[in-house]
N, C-alpha and C positions, 0 to 999 in steps of 0.2 A: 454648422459643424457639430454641435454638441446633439442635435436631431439624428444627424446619420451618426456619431456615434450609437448613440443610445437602438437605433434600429439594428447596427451592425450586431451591438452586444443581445438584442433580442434576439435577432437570428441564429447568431453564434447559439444562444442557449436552447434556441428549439431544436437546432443541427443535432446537439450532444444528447437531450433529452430522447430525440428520436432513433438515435445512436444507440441509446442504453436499453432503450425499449423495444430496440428490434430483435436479434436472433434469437435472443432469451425471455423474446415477454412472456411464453409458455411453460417456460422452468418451473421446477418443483421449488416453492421454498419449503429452505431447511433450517431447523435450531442449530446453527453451527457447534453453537455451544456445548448442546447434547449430544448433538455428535462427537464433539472433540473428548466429551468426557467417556463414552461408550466406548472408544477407540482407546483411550486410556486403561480402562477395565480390563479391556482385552489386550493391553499389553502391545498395542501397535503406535506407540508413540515414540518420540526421541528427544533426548537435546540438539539442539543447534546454537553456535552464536554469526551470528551478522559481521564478517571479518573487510571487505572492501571498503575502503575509503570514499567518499559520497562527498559532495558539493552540494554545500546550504546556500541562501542568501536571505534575509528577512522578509517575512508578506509583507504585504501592504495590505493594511487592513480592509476587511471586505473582500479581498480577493477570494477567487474561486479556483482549486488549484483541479483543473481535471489529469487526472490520471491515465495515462496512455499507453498500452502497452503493443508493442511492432508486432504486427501480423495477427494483435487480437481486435486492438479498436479501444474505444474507451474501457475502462476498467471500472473507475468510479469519479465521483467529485465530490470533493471536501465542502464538508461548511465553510461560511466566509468567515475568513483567515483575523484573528483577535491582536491586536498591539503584543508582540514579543513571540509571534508563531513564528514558525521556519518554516521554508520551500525546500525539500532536499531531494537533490539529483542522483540516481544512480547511476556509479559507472558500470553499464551494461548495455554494448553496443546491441547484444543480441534481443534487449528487452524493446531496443531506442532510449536507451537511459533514460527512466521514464522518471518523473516529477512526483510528489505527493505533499500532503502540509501536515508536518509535524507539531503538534500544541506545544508554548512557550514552556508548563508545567513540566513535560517530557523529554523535551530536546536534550535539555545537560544529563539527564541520567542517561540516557542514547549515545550520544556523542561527544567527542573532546574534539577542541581548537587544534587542526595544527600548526606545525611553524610555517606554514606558508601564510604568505599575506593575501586578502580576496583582492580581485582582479576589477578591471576598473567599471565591469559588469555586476559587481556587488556578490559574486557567486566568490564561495573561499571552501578548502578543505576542511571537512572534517574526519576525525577518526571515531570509528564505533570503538563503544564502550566495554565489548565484548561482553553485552550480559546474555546468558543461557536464555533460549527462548524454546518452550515446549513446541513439536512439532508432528503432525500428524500429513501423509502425504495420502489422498486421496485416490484410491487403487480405479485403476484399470476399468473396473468394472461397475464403479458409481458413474452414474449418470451428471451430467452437469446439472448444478443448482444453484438457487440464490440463496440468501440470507441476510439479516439486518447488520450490516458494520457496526462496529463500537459509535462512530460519529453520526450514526442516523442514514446512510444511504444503502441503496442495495449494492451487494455484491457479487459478480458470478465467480465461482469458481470451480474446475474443470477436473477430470483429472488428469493425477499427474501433477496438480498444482499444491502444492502447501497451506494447511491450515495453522496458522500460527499465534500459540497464545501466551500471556504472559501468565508466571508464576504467581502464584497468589492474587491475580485477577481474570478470573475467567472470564469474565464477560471483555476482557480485549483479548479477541479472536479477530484473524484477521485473516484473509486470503494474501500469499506471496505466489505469484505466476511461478511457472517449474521453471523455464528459463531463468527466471530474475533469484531465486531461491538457488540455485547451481551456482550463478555467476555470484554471488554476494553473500552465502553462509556455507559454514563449514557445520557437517554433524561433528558433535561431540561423541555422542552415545546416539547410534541408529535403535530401531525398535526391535 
């Protein structure tokens, strides 16, 4: 048993490996970063806050949370998952409420507990914390690229999709798919 596990989960990881590495192994990579800050200069950036309500449940350590997002395919996949990280779900049918792992240090300034109780599946409500996230949408006319995520993996993102960074840390830049970015933040201040 613990044989065809361990082959299942080698599989599984070559599936997703060769998932991530297919339509985009030829992308440009790009310094998001630099990017996000050029776009800034030029006064193409905005606020947003992250206003839908999202379903956590705790990792288990080691885990690997892959990222999936409907009708694009993998997105990315998290380092394994540290004692006190989060798995949280978005509700966005049009994304496939797609999964990610939120680090233990992060989660509380992200989200608040609701008064709902979690469910006998470990998953429970939470409420965003509504902090402003700097936001750059990616026009039309750039071509899709990668870049290095804050956690260490690549990321593609498209246009159309959101580059999203936090205030006083620039290097957590992050891609949010345009679907998932529509369904889950509100602009505060467009660009």
């Amino acid at each position: 048993m613990l044989k065809t596990t361990r082959l299942s989960l080698i599989a599984t990881t070559v599936f997703v490996l060769a998932t991530l590495a297919g339509p985009m192994a030829h992308a440009e990579n790009v310094d998001a970063v630099a990017m996000f800050n050029q776009a800034k200069a030029e006064r193409h950036t905005g606020f947003a806050r992250k206003t839908r309500p999202v379903d956590a449940r705790p990792s288990v350590p080691g885990e690997v949370v892959v990222t999936t997002i409907k009708g694009e395919g993998v997105e990315t996949l998290s380092k394994p998952a540290e004692a006190g990280d989060m798995v949280v779900r978005n509700r966005c049918p049009e994304t496939g409420d797609e999964e990610y792992l939120v680090k233990a240090a992060k989660f509380p300034a992200r989200y608040a507990t609701s008064d709902k109780p979690a469910g006998s599946d470990g998953w429970q409500e939470f409420l965003p914390q509504g902090k402003e996230m700097n936001f750059y949408i990616i026009p039309e006319s750039q071509q899709a690229f990668e870049f290095e995520a804050p956690w260490g993996e690549q990321m593609v993102a498209r246009p159309g999709d959101a580059l999203l960074q936090t205030p006083g840390d620039e290097k957590d830049t992050y891609r949010v798919a345009a679907a998932s970015f529509a369904c889950t933040y509100d602009i505060v201040k467009a660009p």
